[in-house]
C-alpha positions in Angstrom: 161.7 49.3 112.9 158.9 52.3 112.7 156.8 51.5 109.0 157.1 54.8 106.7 154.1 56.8 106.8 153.5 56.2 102.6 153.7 52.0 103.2 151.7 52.7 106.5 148.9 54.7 104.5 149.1 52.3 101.2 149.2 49.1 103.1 145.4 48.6 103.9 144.7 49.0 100.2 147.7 46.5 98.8 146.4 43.8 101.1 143.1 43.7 100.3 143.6 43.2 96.9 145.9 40.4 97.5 149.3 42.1 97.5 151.9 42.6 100.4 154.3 44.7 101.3 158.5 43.9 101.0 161.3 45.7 102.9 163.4 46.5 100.4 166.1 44.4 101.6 163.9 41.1 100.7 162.6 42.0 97.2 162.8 40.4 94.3 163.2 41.2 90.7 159.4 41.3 90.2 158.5 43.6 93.5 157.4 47.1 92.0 159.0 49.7 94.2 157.7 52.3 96.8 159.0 56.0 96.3 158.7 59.0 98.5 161.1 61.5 97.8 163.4 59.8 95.9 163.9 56.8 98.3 162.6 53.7 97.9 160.6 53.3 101.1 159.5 49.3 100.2 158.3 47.2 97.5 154.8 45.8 96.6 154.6 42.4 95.9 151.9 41.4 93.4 149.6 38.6 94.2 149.0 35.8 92.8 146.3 35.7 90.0 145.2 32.3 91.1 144.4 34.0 94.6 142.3 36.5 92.7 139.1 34.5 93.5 139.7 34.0 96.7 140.3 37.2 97.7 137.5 39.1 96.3 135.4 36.3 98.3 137.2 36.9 101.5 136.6 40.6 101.2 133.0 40.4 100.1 132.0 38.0 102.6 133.6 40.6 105.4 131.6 43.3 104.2 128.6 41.1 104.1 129.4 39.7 107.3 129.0 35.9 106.7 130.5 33.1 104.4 129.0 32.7 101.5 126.9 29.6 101.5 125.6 31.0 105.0 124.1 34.1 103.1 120.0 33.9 102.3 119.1 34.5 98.8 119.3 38.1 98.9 122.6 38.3 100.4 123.9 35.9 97.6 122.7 37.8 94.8 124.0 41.2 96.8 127.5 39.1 96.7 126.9 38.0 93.2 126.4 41.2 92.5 129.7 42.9 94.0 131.5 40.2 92.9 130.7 41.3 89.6 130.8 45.0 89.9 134.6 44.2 91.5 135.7 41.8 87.8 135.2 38.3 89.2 133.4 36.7 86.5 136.4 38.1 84.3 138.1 35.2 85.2 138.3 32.1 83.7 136.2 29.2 85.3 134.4 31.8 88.2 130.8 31.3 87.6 131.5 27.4 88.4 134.1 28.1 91.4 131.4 31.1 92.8 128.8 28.6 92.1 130.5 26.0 94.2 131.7 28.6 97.2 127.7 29.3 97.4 126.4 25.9 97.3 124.0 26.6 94.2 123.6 25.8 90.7 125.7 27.8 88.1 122.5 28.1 86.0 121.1 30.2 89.4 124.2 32.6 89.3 123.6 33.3 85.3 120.0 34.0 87.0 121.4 36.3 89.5 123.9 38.1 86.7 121.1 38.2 84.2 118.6 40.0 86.8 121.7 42.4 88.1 122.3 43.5 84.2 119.1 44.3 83.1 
């Protein structure tokens, strides 16, 4: 089956922040619903919040172009950074999970956020 052009255009930006895309024949109660013209095309399926983490990491460490605890010191504190700028230290526990994803101290993240807020 040929993807609609909306799902086609929208479906690089639900992905990468942990979502997916649902024919509509397949969604569920709490799929939100793809309109163009007054048919729904598909549905969005919200991630999980517990993948939250996880995905912001996945996308930072593609646009930095190696895994976190491969990165030298300035490529951590440019992740620490975008991590940041992108809401990960919203969430509960993060500084100790990033911490652990790096391979460094928490105390040297709150070094890395401290410098980046200043």
């Amino acid at each position: 089956m040929v993807e609609h052009p909306v799902v086609a255009a929208i479906r690089p930006a639900l992905e990468a922040s942990g979502n997916t895309i649902v024919d509509p024949t397949d969604a569920g109660a709490l799929d939100v619903p793809i309109e163009w013209e007054g048919e729904t095309v598909a549905y969005a399926r919200v991630g999980s919040l517990a993948d939250a983490l996880d995905n912001l990491v996945s996308r930072i460490e593609q646009e930095l172009g190696g895994l976190l605890p491969d990165l030298d010191r300035t490529g951590k504190q440019i992740a620490v950074r975008l991590l940041d700028e992108r809401g990960a230290f919203l969430l509960r526990r993060s500084i100790e999970d990033i911490a652990d994803m790096m391979g460094v101290s928490r105390i040297t993240i709150y070094n890395y956020l401290n410098a980046i807020r200043e």
